[in-house]
LUMDRENZA-999984 format. One record per residue: x, y, z of N, C-alpha, C in turn. Coordinates in steps of 0.02 Angstrom, whole numbers. Each point is the difference from the previous one (the first is absolute). Layout:
BEGIN
n.u	n.v	n.w	ca.u	ca.v	ca.w	c.u	c.v	c.w
X	Y	Z	X	Y	Z	X	Y	Z $
...
//
This chain:
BEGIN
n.u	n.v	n.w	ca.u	ca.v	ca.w	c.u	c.v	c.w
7094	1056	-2058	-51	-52	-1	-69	32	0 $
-38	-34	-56	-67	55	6	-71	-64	45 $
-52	14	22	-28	-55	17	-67	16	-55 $
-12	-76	6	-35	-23	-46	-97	36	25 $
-12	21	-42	-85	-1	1	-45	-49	32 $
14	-58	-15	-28	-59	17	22	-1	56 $
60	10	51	-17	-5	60	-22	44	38 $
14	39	-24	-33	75	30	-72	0	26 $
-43	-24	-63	-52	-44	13	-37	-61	41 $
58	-31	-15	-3	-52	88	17	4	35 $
38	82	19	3	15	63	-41	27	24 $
-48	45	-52	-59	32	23	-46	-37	11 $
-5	-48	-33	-63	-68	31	-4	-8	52 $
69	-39	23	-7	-16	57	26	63	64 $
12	33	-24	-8	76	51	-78	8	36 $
-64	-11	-60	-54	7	-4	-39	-42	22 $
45	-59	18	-57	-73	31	24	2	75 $
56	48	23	17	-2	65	-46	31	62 $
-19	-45	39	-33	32	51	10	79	17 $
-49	42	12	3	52	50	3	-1	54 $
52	54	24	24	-7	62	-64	9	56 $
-30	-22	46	-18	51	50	14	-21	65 $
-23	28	39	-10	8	83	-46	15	17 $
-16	-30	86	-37	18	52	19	53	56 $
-34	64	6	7	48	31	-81	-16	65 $
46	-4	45	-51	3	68	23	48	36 $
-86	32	16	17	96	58	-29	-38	31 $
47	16	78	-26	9	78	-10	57	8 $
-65	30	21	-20	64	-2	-31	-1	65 $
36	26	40	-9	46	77	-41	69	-21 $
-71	-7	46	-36	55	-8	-39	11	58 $
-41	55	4	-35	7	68	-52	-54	19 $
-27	-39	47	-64	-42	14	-52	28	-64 $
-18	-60	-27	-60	24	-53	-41	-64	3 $
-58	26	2	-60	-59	-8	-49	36	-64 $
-16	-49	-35	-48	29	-69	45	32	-31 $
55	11	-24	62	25	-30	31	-43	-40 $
34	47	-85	32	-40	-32	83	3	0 $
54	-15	-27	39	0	-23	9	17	-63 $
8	46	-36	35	11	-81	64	-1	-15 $
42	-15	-43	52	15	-28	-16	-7	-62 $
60	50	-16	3	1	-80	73	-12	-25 $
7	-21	-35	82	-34	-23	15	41	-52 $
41	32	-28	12	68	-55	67	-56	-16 $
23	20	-71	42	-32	-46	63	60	-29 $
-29	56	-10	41	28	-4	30	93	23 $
20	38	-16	-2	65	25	-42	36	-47 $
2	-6	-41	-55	49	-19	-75	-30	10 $
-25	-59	11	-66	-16	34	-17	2	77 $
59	21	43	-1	17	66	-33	21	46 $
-58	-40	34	-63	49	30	-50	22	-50 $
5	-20	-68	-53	2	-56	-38	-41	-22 $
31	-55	-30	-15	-50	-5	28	-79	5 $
-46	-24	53	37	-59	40	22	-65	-62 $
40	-23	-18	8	-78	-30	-52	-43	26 $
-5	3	77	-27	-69	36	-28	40	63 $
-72	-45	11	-10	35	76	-33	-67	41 $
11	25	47	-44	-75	37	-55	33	63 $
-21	-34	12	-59	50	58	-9	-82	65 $
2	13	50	-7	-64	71	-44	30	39 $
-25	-38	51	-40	22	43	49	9	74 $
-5	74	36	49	23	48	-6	-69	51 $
55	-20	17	7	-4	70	38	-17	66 $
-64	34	46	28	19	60	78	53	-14 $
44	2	14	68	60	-22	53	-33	-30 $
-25	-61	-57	79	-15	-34	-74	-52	-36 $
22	23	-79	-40	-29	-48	74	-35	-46 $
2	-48	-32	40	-28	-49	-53	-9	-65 $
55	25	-38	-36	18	-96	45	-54	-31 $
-14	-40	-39	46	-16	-44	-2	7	-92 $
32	15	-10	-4	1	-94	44	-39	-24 $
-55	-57	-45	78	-80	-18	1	55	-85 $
31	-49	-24	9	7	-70	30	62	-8 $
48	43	30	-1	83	-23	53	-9	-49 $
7	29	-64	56	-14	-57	53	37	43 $
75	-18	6	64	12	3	7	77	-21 $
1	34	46	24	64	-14	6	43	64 $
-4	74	-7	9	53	58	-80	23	12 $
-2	4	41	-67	23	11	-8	39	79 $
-39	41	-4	-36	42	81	-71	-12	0 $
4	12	55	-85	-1	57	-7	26	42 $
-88	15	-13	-45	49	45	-31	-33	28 $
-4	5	60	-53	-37	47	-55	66	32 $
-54	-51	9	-40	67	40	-56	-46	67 $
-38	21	33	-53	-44	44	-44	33	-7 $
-61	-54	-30	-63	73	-52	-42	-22	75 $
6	48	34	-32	-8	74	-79	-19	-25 $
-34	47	-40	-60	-23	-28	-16	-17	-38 $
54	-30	-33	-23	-65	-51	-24	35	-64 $
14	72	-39	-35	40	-39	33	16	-63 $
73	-60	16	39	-3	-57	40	51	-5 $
-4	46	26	40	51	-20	44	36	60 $
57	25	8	32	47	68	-6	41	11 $
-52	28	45	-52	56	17	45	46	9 $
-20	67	-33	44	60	49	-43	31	35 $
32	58	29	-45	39	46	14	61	-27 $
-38	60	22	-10	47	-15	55	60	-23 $
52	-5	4	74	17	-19	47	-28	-43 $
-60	-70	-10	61	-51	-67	33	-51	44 $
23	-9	64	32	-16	20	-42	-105	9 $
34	-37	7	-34	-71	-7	-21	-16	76 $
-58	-29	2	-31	-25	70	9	-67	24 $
23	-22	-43	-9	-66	-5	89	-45	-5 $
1	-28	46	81	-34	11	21	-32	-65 $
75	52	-16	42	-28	-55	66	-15	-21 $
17	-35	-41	63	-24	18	60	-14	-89 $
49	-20	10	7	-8	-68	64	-47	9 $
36	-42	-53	49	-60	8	54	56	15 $
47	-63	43	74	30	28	-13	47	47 $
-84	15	24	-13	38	50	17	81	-17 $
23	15	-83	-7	57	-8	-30	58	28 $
9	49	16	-39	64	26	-25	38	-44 $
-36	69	42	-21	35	-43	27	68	29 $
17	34	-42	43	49	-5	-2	54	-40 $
-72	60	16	-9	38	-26	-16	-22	-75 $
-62	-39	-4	-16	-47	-58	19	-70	2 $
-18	-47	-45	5	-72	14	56	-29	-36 $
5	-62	39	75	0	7	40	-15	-79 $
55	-12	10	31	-1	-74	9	-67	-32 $
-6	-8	-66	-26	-69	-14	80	-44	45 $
64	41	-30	67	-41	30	-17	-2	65 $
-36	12	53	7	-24	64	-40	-47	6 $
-33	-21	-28	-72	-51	9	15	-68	-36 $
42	-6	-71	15	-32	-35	35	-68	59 $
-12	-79	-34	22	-49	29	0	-51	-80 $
35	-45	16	32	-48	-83	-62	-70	37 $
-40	-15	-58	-2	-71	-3	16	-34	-61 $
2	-68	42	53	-47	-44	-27	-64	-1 $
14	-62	10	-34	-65	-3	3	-21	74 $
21	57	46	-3	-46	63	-55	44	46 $
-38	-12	59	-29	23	22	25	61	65 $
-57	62	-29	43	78	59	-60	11	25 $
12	8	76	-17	12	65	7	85	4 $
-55	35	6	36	64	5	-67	15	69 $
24	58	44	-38	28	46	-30	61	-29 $
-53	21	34	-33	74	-34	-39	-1	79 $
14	58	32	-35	57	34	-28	23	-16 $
-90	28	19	-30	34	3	-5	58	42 $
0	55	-11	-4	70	28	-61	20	12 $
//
């Protein structure tokens, strides 16, 4: 049986008029007392953009030691996150004089760091059309 062209075609139509999947990803992010302090994350899509370049980032204002982030709309897929607390607000995660970061950080699934940062498979979490709750510690 061979299939016809013509439906092939209206299967691709309507393949093409079908909604995209997404989800809502909300971080509870436990961090030290911060006043005048932000929240960053960055949402990465795949392994080779890992800690390079984010898909999605969101930025909140800290507070007191448990901030909630939420990101609606995220398209259906695998994805990791970096969290950081820009103690001074300067956009960026300060190091100190050895390289080492000053500034409290954290990443999804509570990944570690381990003689370099962590590996995209430990950080990785699936969204889908339903809403994920994930925790992130700050260090």
């Amino acid at each position: 049986m061979t299939t016809s062209p013509v439906w092939l075609i209206t299967l691709a139509f309507f393949a093409a008029l079908s909604p995209i999947r997404s989800g809502t990803v909300q971080f509870e992010v436990h961090h030290p007392a911060a006043s005048n302090a932000d929240i960053r994350i960055a949402l990465y899509d795949s392994k080779t953009t890992w800690l390079e370049e984010p898909a999605h980032t969101a930025i909140a204002a800290a507070t007191d030691t448990l901030t909630i982030v939420r990101f609606a709309d995220v398209p259906a897929g695998i994805f990791g996150a970096a969290v950081y607390l820009d103690e001074n607000r300067n956009g960026k995660l300060d190091r100190n004089l050895v390289g080492w970061f000053k500034e409290p950080f954290g990443f999804s699934r509570e990944a570690r760091v381990r003689l370099g940062p962590p590996k995209w498979d430990d950080a990785i979490f699936e969204v889908n059309d339903e809403e994920i709750v994930l925790e992130v510690t700050l260090d």
